[in-house]
C-alpha positions in Angstrom: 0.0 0.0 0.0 3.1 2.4 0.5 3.5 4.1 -3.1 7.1 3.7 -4.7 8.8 7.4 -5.5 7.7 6.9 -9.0 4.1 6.5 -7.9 4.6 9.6 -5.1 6.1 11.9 -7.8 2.2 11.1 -10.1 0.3 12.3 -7.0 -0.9 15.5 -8.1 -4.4 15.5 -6.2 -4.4 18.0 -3.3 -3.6 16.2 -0.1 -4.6 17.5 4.0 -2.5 15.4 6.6 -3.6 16.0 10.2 -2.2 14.3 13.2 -1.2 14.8 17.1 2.1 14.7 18.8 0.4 11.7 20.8 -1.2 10.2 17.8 0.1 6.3 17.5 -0.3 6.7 14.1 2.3 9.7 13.7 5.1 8.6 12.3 3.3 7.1 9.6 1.4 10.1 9.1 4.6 12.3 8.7 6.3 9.9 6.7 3.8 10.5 4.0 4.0 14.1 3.7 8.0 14.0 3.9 8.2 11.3 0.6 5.5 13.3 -1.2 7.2 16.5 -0.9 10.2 14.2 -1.6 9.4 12.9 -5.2 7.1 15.7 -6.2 8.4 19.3 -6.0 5.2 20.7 -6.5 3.0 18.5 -4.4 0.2 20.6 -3.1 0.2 18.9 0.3 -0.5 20.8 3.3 0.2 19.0 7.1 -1.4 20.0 10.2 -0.2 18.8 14.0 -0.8 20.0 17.7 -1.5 18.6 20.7 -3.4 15.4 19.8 -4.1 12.0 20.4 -5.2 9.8 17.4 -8.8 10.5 17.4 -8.2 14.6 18.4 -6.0 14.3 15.4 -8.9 13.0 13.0 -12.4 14.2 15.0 -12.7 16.8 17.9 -9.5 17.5 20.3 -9.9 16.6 24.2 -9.6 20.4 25.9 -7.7 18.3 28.6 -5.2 15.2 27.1 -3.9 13.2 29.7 -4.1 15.2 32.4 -2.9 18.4 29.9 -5.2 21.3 29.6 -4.3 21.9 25.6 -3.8 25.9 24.1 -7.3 27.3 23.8 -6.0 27.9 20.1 -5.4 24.1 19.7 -9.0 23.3 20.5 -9.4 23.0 16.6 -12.4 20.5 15.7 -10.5 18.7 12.5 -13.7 17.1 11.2 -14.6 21.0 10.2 -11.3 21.9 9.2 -11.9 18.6 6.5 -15.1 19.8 5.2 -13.8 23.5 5.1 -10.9 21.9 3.2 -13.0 19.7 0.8 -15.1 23.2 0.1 -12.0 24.9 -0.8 -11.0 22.3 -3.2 -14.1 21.3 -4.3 -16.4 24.6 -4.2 -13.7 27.0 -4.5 -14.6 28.4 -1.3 -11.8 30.3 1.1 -9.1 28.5 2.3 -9.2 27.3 5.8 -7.7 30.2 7.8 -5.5 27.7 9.7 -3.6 26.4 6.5 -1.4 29.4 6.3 1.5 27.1 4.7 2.1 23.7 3.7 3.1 22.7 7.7 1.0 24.5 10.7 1.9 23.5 13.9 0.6 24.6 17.7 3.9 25.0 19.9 2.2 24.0 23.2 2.5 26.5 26.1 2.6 29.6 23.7 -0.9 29.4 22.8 0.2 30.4 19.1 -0.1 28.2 15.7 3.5 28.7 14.1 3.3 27.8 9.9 6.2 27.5 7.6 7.0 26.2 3.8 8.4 23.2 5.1 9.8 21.3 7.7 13.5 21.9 7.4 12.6 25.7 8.1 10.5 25.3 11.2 13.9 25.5 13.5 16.9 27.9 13.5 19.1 25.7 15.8 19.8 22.1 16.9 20.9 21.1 20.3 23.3 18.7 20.9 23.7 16.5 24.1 26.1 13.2 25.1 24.4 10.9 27.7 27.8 11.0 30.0 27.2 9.9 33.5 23.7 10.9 35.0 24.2 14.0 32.6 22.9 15.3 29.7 26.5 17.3 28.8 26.8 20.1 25.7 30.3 19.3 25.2 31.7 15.6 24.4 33.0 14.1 27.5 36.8 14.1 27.4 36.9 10.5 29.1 35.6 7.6 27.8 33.0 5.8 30.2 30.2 3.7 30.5 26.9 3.7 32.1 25.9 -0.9 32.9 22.6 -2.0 32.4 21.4 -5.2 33.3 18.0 -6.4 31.9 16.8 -10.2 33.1 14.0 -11.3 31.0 13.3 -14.2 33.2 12.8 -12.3 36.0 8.4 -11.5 35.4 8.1 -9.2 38.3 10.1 -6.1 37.2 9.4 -4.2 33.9 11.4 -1.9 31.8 9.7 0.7 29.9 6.5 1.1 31.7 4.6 4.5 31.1 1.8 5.9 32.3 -1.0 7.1 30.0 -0.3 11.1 31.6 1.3 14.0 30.3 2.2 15.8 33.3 3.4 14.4 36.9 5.0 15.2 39.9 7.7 12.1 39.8 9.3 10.0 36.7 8.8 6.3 37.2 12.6 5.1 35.8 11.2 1.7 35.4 14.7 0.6 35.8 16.0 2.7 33.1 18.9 4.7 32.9 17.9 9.3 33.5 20.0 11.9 32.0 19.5 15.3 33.1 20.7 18.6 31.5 21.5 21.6 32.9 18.6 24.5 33.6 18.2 26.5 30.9 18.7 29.8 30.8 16.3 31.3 28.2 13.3 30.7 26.6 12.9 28.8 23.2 10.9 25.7 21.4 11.3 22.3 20.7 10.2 22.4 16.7 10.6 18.9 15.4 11.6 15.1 15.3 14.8 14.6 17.4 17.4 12.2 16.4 20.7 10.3 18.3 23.4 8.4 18.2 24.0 5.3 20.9 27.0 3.9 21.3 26.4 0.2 23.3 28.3 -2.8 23.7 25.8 -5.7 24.5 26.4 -9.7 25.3 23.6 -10.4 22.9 22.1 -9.9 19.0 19.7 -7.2 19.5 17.9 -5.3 21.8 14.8 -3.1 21.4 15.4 0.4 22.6 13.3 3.2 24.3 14.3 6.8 25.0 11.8 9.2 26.1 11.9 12.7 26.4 10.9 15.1 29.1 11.0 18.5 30.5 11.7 18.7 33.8 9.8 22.3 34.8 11.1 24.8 37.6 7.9 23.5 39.7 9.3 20.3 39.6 6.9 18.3 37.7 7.9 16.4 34.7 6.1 17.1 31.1 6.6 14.0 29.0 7.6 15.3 25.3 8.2 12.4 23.1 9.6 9.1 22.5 11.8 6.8 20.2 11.4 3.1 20.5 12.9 0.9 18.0 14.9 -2.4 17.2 18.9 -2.2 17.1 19.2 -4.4 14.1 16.9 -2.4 11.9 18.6 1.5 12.9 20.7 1.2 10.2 18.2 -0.2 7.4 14.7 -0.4 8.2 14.6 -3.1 5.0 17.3 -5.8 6.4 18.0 -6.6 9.7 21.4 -6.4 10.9 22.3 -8.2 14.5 24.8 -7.1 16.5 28.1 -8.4 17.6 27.6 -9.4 21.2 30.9 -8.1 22.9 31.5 -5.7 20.4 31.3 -1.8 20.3 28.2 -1.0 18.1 26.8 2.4 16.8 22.9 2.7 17.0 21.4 6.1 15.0 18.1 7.4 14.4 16.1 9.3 13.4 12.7 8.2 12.9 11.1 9.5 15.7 8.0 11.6 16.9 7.5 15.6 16.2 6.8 17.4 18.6 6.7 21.7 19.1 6.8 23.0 23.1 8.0 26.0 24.2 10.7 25.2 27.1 10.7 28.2 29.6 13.9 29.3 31.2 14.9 27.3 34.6 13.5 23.9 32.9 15.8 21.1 32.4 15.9 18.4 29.5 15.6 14.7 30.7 16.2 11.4 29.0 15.0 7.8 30.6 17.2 5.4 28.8 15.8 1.8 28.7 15.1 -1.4 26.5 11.9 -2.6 25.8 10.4 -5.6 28.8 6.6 -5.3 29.3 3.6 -7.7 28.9 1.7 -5.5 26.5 4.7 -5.8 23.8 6.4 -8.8 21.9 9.8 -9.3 23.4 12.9 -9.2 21.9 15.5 -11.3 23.4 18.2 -10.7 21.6 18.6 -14.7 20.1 18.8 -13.5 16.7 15.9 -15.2 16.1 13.0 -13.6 14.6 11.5 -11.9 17.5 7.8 -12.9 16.9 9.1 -16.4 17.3 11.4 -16.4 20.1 9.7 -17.3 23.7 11.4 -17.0 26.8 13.4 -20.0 26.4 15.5 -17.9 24.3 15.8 -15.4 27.0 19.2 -17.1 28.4 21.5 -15.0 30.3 20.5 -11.1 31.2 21.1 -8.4 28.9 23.9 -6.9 29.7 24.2 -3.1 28.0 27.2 -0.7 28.4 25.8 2.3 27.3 29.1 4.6 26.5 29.2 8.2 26.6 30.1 9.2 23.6 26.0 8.6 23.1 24.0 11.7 21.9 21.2 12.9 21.3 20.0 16.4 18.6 17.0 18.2 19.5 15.9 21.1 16.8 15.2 24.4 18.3 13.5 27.6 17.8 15.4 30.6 19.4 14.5 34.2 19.0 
């Protein structure tokens, strides 16, 4: 069903994308509008996002999403913003006021709708921060360490990667992960975009699914949770071909295929990172065999997972600064 760039570069029909930055079926959503715009210059293909889960995203926003009281400007009912777009197209009616450019976006906390031509353009700086220590660090660390994770599979009573369904809350459940915290900041600015990093692990095993999460540790002291990245080691590289890992050997794990998101980060508020590989009942687990996950049980869970994340790790968060 996904088209091929020859079949994306014939779509000439006009084309409304809307999703949430809580929407499951973001990155999906996103991916679309990127390999359109991709393979057809001139694709007339506009994309809307704010703070939405997947049915805010598609029908009528919640005014409060898990426990977040949305922008009053993001309380946008997208069933009418669809029918004022098929009367535009259709009926040559006015455009809907909210499509000001091809990507509109609602940077929560500003109460404001930003727009630009496209999404390289919608940040004027990128962040860059090394997971050394407990720290999230703006410089590379000068010495070479390690951060040990250990991760038994066997063991049914503790769970890595657990969240809870809430936006804002006064502690962060580690789940036995791994937190990096950054320095306070000391101005204002937005997070406009999709994030990507760089892990540097040595593991005793195959594979491993990661998770790294995002959050914004406010001066109140209650944690906003951002956005997410959770994927499979051996498919970082080439989402068509797995490639395992060497157990033992120094690996390097980049991505970039992660969420958008657009907050505004006040000054005083710190960046935080939970670390952590995927171990839940609500998700198939990978246990690093080399098997093909779906078919590997917990016989193939063998020895725990042992993970030396190294600090030479980063992260890149793109930035709006005025």
């Amino acid at each position: 069903m996904v088209p091929t760039p020859e079949e994306y570069a014939k779509i000439s029909i006009p084309v409304l994308t809307t999703t949430g930055y809580y929407d499951g079926s973001q990155i999906g959503a996103i991916q679309y509008f990127k390999l359109h715009h991709n393979y057809h210059k001139n694709a007339n293909h506009y994309f809307v996002i704010g703070p939405y889960d997947h049915w805010g995203a598609q029908r009528k926003p919640a005014k409060k999403l898990m426990g977040y009281e949305i922008d009053s400007v993001a309380d946008t009912n997208m069933m009418d913003l669809a029918y004022d777009w098929l009367d535009y197209i259709l009926k040559n009616k006015p455009k809907p006021e909210l499509l000001k450019d091809k990507v509109n976006y609602q940077v929560m906390g500003t109460n404001e709708w930003k727009h630009a031509p496209n999404l390289q353009s919608i940040n004027n700086d990128t962040l860059t921060f090394y997971l050394d220590h407990t720290s999230l660090a703006d410089r590379k660390p000068k010495k070479k360490t390690f951060q040990k994770q250990t991760v038994d599979f066997k063991d049914r009573e503790k769970e890595n990667n657990y969240f809870t369904p809430e936006i804002i809350f006064d502690t962060l459940d580690t789940s036995n992960g791994l937190v990096f915290t950054s320095a306070p900041f000391e101005k204002d600015f937005s997070v406009n975009g999709s994030f990507t990093g760089s892990l540097v692990v040595t593991i005793n095993k195959k594979d491993m699914d990661i998770s790294l999460a995002l959050y914004e540790l406010m001066p109140d002291g209650k944690y906003f949770f951002l956005t997410r990245y959770i994927g499979r080691a051996s498919y970082a590289g080439d989402s068509t071909k797995r490639h395992l890992l060497t157990p033992g050997k120094k690996e390097t794990i980049s991505f970039d295929n992660t969420r958008f998101v657009s907050k505004k980060m006040g000054k005083g508020s710190r960046l935080v990172i939970l670390l952590n590989t995927n171990k839940h009942p609500f998700e198939i687990i990978n246990y690093g065999s080399g098997k093909p996950v779906a078919e590997e049980t917990i016989k193939d869970a063998g020895e725990p997972l042992e993970i030396k994340w190294h600090n030479d790790s980063y992260i890149k968060i793109p930035v709006w600064k005025e």
